[in-house]
C-alpha positions as CSV (number, residue, x, y, z in Angstrom):
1,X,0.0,0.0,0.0
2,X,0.9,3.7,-1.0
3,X,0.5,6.5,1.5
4,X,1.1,10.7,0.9
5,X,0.8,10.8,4.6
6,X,3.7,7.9,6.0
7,X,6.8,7.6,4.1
8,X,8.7,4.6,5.4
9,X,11.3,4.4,3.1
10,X,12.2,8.5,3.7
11,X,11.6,7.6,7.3
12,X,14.4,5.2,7.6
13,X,16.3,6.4,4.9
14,X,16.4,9.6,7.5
15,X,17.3,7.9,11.0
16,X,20.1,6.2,9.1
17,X,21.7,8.9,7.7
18,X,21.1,10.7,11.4
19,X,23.6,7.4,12.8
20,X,25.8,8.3,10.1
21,X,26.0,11.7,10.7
22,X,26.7,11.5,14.4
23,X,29.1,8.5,13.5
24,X,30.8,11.4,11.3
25,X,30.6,13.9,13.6
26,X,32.2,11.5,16.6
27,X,35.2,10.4,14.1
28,X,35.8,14.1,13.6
29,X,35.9,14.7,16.9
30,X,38.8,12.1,17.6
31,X,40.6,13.7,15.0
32,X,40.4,16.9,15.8
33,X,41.1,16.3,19.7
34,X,43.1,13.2,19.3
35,X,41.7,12.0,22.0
36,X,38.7,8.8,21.6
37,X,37.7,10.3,25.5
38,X,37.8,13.4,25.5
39,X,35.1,14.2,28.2
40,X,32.8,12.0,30.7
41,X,30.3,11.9,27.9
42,X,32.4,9.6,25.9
43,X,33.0,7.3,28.4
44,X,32.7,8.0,32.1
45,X,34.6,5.4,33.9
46,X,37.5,5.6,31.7
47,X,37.6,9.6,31.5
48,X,37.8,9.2,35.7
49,X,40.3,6.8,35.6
50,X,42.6,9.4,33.3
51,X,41.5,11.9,35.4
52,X,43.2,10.4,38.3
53,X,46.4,9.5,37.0
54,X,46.6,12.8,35.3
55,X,46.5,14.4,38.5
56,X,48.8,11.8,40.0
57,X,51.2,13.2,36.9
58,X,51.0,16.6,38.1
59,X,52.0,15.7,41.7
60,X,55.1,13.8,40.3
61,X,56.3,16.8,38.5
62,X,56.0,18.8,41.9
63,X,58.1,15.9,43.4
64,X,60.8,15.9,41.2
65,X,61.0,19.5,41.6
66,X,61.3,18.5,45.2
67,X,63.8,15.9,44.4
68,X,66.3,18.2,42.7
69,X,66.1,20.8,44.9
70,X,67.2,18.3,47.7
71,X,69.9,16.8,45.4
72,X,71.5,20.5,44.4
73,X,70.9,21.2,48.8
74,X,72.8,17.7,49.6
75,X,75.4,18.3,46.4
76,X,76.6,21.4,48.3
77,X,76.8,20.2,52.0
78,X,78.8,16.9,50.1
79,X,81.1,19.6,48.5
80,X,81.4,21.5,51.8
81,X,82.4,18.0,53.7
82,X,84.6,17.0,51.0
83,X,86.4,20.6,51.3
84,X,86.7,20.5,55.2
85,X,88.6,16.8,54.9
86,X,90.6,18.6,52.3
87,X,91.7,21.4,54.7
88,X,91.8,18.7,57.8
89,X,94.7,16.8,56.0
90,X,96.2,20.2,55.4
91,X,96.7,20.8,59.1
92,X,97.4,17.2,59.9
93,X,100.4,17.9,57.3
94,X,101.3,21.1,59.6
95,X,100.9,18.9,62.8
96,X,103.1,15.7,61.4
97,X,105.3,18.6,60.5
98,X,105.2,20.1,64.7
99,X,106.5,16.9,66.0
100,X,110.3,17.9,65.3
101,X,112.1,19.6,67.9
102,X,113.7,21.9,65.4
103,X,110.8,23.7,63.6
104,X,109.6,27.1,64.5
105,X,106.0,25.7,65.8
106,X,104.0,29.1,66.6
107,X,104.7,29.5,62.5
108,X,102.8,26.2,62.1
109,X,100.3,27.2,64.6
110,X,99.7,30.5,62.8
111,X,99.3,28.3,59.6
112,X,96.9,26.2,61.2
113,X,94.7,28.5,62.7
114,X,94.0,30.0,59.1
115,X,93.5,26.8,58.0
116,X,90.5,26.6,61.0
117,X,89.4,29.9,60.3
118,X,88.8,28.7,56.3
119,X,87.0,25.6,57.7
120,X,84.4,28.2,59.1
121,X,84.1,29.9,55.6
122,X,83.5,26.5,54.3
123,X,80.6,25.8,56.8
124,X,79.4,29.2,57.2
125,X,78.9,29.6,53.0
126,X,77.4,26.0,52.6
127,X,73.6,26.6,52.3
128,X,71.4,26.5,49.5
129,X,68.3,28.7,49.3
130,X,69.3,29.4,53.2
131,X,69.3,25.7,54.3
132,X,72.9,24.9,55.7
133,X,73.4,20.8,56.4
134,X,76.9,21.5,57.6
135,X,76.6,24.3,60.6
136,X,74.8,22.3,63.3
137,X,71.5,24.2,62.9
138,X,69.6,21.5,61.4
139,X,69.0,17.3,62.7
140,X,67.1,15.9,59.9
141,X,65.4,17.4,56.4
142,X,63.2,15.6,54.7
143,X,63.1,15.8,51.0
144,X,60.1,14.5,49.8
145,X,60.5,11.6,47.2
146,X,56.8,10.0,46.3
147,X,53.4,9.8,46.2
148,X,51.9,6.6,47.1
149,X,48.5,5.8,45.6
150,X,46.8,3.2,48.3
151,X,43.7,0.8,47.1
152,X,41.0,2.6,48.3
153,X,42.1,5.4,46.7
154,X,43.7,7.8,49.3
155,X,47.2,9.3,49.2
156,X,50.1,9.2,51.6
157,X,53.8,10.9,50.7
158,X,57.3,9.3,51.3
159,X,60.4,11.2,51.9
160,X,63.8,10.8,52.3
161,X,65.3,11.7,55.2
162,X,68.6,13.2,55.5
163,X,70.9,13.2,58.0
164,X,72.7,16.8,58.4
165,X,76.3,16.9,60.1
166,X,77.9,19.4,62.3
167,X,81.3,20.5,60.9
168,X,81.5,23.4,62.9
169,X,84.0,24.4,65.3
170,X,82.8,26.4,67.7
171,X,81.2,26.8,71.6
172,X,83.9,24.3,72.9
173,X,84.2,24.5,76.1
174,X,87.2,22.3,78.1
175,X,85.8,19.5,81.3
176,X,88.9,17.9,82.6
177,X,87.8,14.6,82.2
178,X,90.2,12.6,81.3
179,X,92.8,11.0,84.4
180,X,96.3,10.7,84.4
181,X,98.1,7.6,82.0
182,X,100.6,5.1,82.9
183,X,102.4,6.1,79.9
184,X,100.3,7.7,77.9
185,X,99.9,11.5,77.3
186,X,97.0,13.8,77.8
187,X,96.3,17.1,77.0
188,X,96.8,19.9,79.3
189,X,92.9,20.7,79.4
190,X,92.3,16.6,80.2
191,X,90.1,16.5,77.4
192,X,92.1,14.4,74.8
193,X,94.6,11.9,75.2
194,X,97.1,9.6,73.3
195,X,98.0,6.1,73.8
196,X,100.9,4.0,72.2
197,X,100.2,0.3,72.8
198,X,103.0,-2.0,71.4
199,X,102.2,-5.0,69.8
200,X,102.2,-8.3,72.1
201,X,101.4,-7.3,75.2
202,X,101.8,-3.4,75.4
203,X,99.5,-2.0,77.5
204,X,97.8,1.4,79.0
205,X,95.0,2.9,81.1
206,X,92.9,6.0,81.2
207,X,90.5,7.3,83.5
208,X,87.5,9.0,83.2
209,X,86.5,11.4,86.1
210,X,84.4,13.9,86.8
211,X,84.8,17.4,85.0
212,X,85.0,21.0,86.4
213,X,81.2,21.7,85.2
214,X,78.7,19.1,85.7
215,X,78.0,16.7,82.8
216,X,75.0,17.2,80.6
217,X,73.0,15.3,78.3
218,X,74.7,15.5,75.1
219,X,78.2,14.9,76.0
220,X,80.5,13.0,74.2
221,X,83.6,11.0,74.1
222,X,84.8,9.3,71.1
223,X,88.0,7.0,71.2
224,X,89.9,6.0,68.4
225,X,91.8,2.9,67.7
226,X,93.5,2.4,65.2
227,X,91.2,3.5,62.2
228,X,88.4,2.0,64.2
229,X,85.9,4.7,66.2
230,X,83.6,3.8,69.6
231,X,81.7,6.4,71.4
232,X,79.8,7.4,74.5
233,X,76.6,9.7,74.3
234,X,75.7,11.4,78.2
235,X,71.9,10.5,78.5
236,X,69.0,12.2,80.2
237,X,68.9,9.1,82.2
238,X,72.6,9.1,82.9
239,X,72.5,12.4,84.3
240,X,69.9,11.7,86.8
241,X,71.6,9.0,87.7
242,X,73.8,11.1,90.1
243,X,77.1,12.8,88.9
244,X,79.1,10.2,90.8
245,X,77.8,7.1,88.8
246,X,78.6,9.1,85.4
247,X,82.2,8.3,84.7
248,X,81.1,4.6,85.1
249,X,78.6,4.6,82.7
250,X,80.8,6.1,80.6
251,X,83.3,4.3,80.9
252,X,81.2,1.0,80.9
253,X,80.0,2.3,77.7
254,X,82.7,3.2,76.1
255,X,84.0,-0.4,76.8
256,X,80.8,-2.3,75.1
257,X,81.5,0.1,72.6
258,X,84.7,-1.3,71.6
259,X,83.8,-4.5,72.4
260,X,81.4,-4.2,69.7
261,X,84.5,-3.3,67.4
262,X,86.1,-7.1,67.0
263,X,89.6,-5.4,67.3
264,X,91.8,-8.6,66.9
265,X,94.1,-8.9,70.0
266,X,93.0,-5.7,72.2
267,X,91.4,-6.6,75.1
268,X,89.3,-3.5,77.3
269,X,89.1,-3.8,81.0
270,X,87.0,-2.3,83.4
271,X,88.6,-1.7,86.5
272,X,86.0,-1.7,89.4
273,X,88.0,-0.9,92.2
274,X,89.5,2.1,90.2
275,X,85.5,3.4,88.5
276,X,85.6,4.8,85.6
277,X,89.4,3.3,84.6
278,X,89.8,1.4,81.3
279,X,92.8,-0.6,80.8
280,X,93.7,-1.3,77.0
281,X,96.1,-4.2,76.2
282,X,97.3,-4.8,73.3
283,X,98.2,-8.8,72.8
284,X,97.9,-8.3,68.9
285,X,100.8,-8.2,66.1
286,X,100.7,-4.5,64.8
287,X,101.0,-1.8,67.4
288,X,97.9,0.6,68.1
289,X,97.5,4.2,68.7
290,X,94.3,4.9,71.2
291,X,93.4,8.9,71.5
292,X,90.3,9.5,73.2
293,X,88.5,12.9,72.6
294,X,85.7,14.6,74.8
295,X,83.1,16.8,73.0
296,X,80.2,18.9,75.4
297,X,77.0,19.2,74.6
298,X,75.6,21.9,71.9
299,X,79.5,22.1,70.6
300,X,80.3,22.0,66.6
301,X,81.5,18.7,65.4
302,X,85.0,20.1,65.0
303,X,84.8,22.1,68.1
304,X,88.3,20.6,69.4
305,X,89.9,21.9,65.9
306,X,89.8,25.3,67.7
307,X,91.7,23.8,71.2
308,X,94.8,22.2,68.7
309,X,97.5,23.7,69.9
310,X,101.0,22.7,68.6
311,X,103.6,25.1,70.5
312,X,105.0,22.4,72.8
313,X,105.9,19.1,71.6
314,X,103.3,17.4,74.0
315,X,100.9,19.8,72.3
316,X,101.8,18.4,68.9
317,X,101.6,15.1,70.0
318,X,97.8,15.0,71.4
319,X,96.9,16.9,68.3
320,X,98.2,14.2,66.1
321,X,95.7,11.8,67.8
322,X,93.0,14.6,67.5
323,X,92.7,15.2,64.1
324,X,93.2,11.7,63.1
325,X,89.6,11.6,64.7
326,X,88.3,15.1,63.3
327,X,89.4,13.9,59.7
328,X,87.2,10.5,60.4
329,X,84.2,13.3,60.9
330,X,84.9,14.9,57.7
331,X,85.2,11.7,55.7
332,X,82.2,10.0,57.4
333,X,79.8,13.4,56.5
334,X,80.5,13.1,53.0
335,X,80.0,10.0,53.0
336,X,76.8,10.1,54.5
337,X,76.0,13.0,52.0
338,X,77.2,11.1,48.8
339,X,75.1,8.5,49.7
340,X,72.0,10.3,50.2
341,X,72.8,12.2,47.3
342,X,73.0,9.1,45.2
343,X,69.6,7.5,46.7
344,X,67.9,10.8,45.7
345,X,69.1,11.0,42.1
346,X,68.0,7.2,41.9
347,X,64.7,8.5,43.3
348,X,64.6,11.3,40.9
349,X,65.5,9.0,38.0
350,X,62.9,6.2,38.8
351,X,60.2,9.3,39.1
352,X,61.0,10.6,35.5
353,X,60.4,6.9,34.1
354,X,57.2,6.4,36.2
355,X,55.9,9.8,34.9
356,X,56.1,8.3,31.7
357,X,54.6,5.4,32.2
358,X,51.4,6.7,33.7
359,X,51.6,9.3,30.3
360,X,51.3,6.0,28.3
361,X,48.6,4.4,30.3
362,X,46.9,7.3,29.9
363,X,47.3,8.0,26.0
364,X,46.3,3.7,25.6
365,X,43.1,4.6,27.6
366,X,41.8,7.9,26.0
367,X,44.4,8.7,22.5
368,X,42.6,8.1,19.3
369,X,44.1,5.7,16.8
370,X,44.4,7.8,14.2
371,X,44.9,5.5,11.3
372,X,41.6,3.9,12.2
373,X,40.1,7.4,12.7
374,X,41.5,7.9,9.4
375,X,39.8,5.2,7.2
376,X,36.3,5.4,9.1
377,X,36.4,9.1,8.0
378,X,36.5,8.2,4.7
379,X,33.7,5.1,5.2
380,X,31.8,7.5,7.0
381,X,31.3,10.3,4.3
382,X,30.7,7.6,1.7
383,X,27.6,6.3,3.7
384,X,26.4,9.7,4.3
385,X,26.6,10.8,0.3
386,X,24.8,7.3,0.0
387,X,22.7,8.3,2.7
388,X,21.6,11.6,1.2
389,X,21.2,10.1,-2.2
390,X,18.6,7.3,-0.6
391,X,16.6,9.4,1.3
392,X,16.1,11.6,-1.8
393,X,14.9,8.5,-3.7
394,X,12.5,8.4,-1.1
395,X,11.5,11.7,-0.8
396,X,10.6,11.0,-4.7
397,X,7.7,7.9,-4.0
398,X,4.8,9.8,-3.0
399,X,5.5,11.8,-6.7
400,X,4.8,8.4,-8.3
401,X,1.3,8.2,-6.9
402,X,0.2,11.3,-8.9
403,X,1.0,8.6,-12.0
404,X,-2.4,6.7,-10.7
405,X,-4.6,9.8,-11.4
406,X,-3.7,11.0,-14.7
């Protein structure tokens, strides 16, 4: 049957070329964006997704900003350490040099005391954007390294924390708490000393005692054997504990300490009818060189560099055993430097490559494929020419009807 009033074939020849029009008008979309999700209407939970690991993008940018100012901040205090060992061996030159009678030694002292005064340059010009790791004004600084996406969706940060070191030299203040050695020799403030222990039996003792000022928490004494380092931290607890008591815990300390060490044939005695005396014996085949150091509370990491004093041959000698110890500080902060400088430019490295790996998650989820794009165009504007050609051969069978009335 024929009808003027309902056109099927115009009616479907219409709605198709509608799909193939909004077909058309999708494809050109893709290729004009380059995106096949460009918004929520395309396809929600694949636009969120993107959305989330854009942002996570973002936030990885910020933290390798983060991450390379840390590096540069750690590069300098490294540089700074590096320097300070640098100047330390100078005066241990100068000190090796005061142990001959016949050498003008306040000349060397001079020397050395501009060689201290350049160590303060160094730690005083270390900072970067006003944060000094070097100067004793900061503990820790966190630099932060990651963002840390959990399953149900919230975020937490990570950070790498960096030890800062005190190279500084000054607010020393001398305790007198070193005793008297059998053979030994300490310095004339009793707060370093220097023992030569011959191989296969040589043996010494030191003492420690109270100082002139009561101990705080904070105190320290390190002792060096040999190129091996063990050292004593004063504790809250300790100094409760009654000032009489503290030399014993130090020295009982001190002694678990070296213990700790495994130094092949030295043997550490604590002599409890003497408190606070250590006896070192040396039953091993090399001889060892013991120098014990005392540091108080709140003083720079190098304060004894400003006590060296190398006019008198005993004064050269306990400064040989001190810097061997001070040098050991230098070398161990840039250590500890270079190795967080190394973990953050891994970091920073492993951040770049998981930026782009979330940028090519993304671009699989919502990046067009553009040589598909491509040919559908082309299908696309064939069926709608097709299209508009059909629906005009149907727009022309109601004219056939007149044909039945002539």
């Amino acid at each position: 049957m024929s009808s003027i009033l309902t056109n099927t074939s115009s009616m479907v020849a219409l709605q198709t070329l509608r799909t193939i029009n909004m077909n058309l008008s999708k494809t050109q979309d893709e290729i004009s964006t380059g995106k096949s999700v460009a918004s929520a209407r395309d396809n929600a939970a694949v636009w969120a997704i993107s959305k989330v690991m854009e942002a996570d993008v973002k936030g990885f940018k910020g933290i390798s900003d983060s991450l390379s100012l840390g590096e540069a901040t750690v590069a300098v205090a490294r540089q700074a350490a590096e320097t300070i060992t640098d100047l330390m061996t100078e005066i241990k030159g100068k000190i090796v040099a005061a142990q001959e009678d016949n050498v003008d030694r306040a000349k060397i002292q001079a020397d050395i005391d501009k060689l201290v005064d350049q160590i303060n340059t160094v730690v005083g010009s270390a900072q970067f954007n006003g944060l000094n790791l070097v100067d004793g004004s900061q503990t820790t600084v966190d630099v932060l390294a990651s963002l840390d996406r959990q399953s149900d969706g919230t975020v937490v940060t990570s950070s790498i924390s960096i030890t800062a070191q005190d190279l500084s030299t000054g607010a020393y203040a001398a305790n007198d708490v070193f005793g008297a050695t059998t053979g030994g020799t300490i310095s004339a403030a009793a707060d370093t000393f220097v023992l030569s222990l011959d191989a296969a039996g040589g043996s010494d003792d030191i003492t420690i005692q109270d100082g002139t000022t009561a101990w705080a928490a904070g105190d320290k004494i390190t002792l060096r054997l040999g190129d091996r380092t063990a050292s004593y931290t004063v504790s809250d607890a300790d100094v409760t504990s009654g000032a009489n008591t503290i030399p014993d815990l130090i020295a009982v300390g001190l002694k678990n300490a070296i213990d700790a060490l495994g130094i092949s044939g030295l043997t550490v005695d604590y002599n409890s009818a003497n408190p606070g005396q250590l006896v070192f014996t040396n039953d091993g085949t090399n001889d060892l060189s013991v120098t014990g150091q005392f540091k108080n509370a709140g003083s720079g990491g190098l304060a004894v560099l400003s006590s060296i004093d190398v006019s008198t041959a005993a004064g050269a000698q306990t400064a040989l055993g001190n810097i061997e110890a001070l040098i050991q500080t230098g070398i161990d902060a840039a250590a500890e430097f270079g190795s967080a400088q190394s973990r953050i430019d891994i970091q920073n490295t492993f951040v770049g490559k998981l930026s782009d790996a979330l940028r090519t998650g993304i671009g699989s989820l919502v990046d067009a494929d553009m040589e598909e794009a491509s040919a559908r165009l082309q299908a696309l504007q064939v069926q709608q020419q097709l299209g508009i050609q059909s629906l005009s051969i149907a727009n022309q069978a109601p004219q056939n009807i007149l044909a039945l009335f002539r």
